[in-house]
C-alpha positions in Angstrom: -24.3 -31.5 31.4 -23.3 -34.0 28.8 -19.9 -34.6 27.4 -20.8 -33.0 24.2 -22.1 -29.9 25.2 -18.7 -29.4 27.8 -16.9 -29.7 24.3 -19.1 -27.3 22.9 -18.6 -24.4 25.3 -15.0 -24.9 25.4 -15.0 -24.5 21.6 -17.3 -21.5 22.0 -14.7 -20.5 24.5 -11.6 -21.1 22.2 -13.0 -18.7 19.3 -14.8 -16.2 21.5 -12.9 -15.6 24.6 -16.2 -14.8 26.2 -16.9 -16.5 29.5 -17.9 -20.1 30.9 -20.9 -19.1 32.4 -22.1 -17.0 28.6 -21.0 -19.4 26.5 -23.0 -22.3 28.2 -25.9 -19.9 28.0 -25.2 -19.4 24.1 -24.9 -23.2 23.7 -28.4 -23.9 25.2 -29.9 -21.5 23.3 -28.7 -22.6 20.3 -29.2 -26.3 20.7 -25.5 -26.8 20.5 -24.9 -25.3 17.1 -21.3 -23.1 17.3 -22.2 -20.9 14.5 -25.3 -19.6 15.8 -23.7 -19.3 19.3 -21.6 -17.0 18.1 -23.9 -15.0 16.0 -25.9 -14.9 19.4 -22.9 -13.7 21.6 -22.4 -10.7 19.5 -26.1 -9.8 19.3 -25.7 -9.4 22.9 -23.0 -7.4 23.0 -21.0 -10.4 24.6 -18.6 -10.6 22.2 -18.1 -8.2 19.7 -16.3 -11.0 17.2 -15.1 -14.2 17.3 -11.7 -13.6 17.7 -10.1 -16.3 15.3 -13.1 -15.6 12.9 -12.1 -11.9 12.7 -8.3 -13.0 11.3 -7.2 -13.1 8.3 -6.4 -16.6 6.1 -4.7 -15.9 3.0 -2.5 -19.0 2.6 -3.6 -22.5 2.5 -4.5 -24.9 -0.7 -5.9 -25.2 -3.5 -7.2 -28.6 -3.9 -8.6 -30.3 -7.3 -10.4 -33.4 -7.3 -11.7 -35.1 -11.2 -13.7 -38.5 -12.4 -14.3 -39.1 -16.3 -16.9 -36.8 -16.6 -16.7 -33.7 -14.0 -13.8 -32.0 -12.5 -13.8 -29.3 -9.8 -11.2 -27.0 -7.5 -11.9 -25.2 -3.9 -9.4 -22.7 -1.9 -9.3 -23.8 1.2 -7.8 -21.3 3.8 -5.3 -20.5 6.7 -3.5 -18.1 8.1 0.1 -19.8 7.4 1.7 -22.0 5.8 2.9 -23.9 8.5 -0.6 -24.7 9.0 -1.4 -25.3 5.3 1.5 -28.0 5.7 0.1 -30.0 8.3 -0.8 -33.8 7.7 -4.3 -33.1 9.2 -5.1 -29.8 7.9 -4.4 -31.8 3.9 -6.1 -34.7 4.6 -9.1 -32.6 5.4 -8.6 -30.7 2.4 -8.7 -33.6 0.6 -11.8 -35.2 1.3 -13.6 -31.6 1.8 -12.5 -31.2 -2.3 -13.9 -34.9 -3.0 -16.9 -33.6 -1.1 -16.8 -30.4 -3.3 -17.0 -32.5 -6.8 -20.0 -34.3 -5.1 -21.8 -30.9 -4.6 -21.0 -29.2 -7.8 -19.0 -26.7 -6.5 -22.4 -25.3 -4.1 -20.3 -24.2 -1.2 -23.2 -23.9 0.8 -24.2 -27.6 -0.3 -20.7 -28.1 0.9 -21.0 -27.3 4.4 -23.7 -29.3 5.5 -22.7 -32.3 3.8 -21.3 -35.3 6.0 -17.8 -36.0 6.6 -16.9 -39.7 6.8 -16.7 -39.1 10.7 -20.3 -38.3 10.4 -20.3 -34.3 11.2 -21.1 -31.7 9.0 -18.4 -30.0 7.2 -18.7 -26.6 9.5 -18.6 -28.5 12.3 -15.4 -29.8 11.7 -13.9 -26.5 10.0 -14.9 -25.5 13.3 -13.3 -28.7 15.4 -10.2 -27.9 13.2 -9.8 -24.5 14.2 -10.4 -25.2 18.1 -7.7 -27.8 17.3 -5.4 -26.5 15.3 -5.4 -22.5 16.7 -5.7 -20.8 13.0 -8.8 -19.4 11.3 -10.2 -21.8 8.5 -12.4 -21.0 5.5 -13.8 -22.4 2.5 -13.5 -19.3 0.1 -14.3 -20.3 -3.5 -15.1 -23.7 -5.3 -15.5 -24.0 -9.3 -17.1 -26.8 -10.8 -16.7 -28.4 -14.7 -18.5 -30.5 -16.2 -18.0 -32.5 -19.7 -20.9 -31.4 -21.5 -20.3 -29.6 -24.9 -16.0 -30.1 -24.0 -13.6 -31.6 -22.4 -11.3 -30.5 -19.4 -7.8 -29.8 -18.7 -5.8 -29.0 -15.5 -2.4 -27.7 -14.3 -1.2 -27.8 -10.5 1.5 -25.5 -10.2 3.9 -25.7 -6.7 2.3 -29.2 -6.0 2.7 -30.3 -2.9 0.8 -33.9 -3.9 -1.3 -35.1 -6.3 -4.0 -32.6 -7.4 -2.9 -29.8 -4.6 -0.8 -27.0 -4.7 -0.5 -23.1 -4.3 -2.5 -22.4 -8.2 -4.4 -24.7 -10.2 -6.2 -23.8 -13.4 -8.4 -25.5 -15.8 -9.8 -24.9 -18.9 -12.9 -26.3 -20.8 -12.2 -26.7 -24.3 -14.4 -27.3 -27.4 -13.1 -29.1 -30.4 -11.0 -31.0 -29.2 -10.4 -34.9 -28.2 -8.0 -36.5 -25.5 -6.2 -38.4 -28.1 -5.2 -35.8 -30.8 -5.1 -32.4 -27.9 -4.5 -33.5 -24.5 -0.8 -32.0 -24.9 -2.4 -29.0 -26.0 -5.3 -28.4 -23.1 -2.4 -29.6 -20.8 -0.1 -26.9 -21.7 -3.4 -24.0 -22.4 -3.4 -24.9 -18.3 0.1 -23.7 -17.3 -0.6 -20.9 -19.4 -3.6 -19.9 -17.7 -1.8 -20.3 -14.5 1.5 -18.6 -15.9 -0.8 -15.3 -17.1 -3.8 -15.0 -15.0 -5.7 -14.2 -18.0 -9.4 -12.1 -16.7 -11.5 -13.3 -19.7 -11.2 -15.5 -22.5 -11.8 -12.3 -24.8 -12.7 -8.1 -24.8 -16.2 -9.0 -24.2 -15.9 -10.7 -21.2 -13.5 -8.1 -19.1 -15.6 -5.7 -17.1 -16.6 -2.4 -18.6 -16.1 -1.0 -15.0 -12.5 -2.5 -14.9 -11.7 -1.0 -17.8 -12.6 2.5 -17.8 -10.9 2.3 -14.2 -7.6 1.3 -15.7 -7.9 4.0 -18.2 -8.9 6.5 -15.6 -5.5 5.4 -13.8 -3.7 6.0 -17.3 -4.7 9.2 -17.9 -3.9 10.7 -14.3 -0.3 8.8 -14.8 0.1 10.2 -18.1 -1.1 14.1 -17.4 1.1 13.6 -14.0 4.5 12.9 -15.7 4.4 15.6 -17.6 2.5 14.7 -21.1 0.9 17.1 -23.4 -2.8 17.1 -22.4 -3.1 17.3 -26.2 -1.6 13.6 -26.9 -2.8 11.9 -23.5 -5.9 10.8 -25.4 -3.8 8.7 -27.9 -1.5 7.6 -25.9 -4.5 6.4 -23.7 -5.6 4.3 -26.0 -2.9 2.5 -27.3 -2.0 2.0 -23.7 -5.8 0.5 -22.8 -5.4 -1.8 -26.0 -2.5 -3.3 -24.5 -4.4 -3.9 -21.4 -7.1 -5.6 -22.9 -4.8 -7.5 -24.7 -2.6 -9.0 -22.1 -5.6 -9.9 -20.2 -7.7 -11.3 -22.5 -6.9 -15.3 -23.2 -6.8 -15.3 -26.9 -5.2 -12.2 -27.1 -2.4 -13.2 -24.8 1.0 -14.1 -25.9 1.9 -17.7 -25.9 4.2 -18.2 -23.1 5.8 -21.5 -24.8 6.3 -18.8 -28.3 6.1 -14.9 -27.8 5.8 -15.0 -31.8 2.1 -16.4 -31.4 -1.1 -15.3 -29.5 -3.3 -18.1 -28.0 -5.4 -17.9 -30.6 -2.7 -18.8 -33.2 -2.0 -21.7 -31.2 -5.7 -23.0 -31.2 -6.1 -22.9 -34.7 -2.5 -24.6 -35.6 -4.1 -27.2 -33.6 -7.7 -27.8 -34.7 -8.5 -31.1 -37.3 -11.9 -30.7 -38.6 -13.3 -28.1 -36.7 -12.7 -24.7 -34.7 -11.1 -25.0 -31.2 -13.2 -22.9 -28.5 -12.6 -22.1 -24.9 -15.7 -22.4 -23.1 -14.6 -21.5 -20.0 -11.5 -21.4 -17.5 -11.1 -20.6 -13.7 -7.3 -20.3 -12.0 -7.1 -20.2 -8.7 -4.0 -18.8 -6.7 -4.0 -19.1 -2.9 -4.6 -16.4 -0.8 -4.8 -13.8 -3.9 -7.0 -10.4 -3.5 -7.5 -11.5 0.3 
């Protein structure tokens, strides 16, 4: 047995708790790969899941990594913070998200791509967990590029350059870094400051919304209200909803006096300003 394949079934061990003698078996069956041993001990009934795999990470970092021309952001999870504070655990974030612009955002790209110690990126998410002792996933990646617009970022809680606990950015038409880059800056902490769904009506979720105003109604004919005004009330209460969740529609958090789209077209010179598209993402939220 080589040296490799002991550190294998130890590894298999570590995440599995199944046995040394099942694990080996696993290992050789699967030409070494962890994954696939693990998929293969629970076909057999062996193990029924991995028992790291089967925690839950909902803290960790979100990591952004930018050139001239692209920009991109991945969540990278733990299952603490202590974790998501350890020297190791960033620097792998780090090169993983420089990884992550190379790709495009493709997560599945991602985790076959070569790390500079020459593994795959699973097999050293996998490494890191045996190591470390906390579940570790790559849960969502976003990728910008500069055609048709330019991009702007905000890191909010940074704990270094480009990484924090919510980073947004938006892609913005109309615009150019010497007359706007104050404005796509600060369009950034917004998004990260209002968690905006859409950048208008049309792009919220017709499924989202009737839900909300199923949930209005019931609250309304619950505290009391006259079945004959729920209706109204209803809707002006849905408005509002669409409202503070759509971008444009959102009040300015740097002047409540102004929507979004006030503040875009203060700011245009010859032509309109347009959000093509935006992404924020907050550690650890709707795990």
């Amino acid at each position: 047995m080589t040296n490799s394949s002991l550190d294998n079934i130890k590894k298999l061990r570590e995440l599995t708790g199944v046995g040394f003698k099942d694990c080996k078996i696993a290992i050789d069956e699967n030409k070494g790969d962890i994954e696939k041993s693990i998929e293969y001990l629970r076909k057999k009934g062996i193990a029924k899941a991995s028992k790291k795999m089967g925690r839950t990470a909902a803290d960790g970092l979100v990591v952004l990594s930018n050139n001239d021309k692209e920009i991109s952001i991945i969540e990278i999870n733990s299952e603490t913070d202590f974790v998501a504070k350890n020297s190791e655990f960033i620097n792998f974030c780090k090169e993983i998200s420089d990884l992550n612009l190379k790709n495009k955002g493709d997560i599945k790209k991602l985790n076959k791509e070569k790390m500079k110690n020459g593994t795959s990126v699973e097999e050293n998410i996998v490494n890191l967990i045996s190591k470390i002792g906390e579940k570790i996933t790559l849960r969502r990646a976003k990728y910008f590029d500069q055609i048709n617009g330019l991009n702007f970022s905000y890191v909010h809680s940074a704990s270094g350059k480009n990484i924090g606990k919510i980073i947004s950015v938006v892609k913005l038409f109309g615009v150019t870094k010497e007359n706007n880059n104050d404005l796509g800056n600060k369009l950034a902490m917004h998004i990260a400051a209002s968690n905006p769904l859409s950048i208008d009506k049309s792009g919220l979720d017709n499924k989202l919304i009737d839900k909300e105003l199923e949930i209005i109604k019931a609250e309304l004919l619950n505290s009391g209200k006259d079945k004959n005004i729920i209706d109204k009330i209803s809707k002006g209460k849905i408005e509002k909803f669409i409202s503070d969740n759509s971008l444009l529609s959102q009040v300015w958090i740097m002047d409540p006096k102004k929507k979004v789209q006030d503040v875009l077209n203060e700011n245009k010179i010859e032509q309109d300003i347009k959000i093509i598209d935006f992404v924020r993402f907050k550690v650890g939220e709707g795990i």
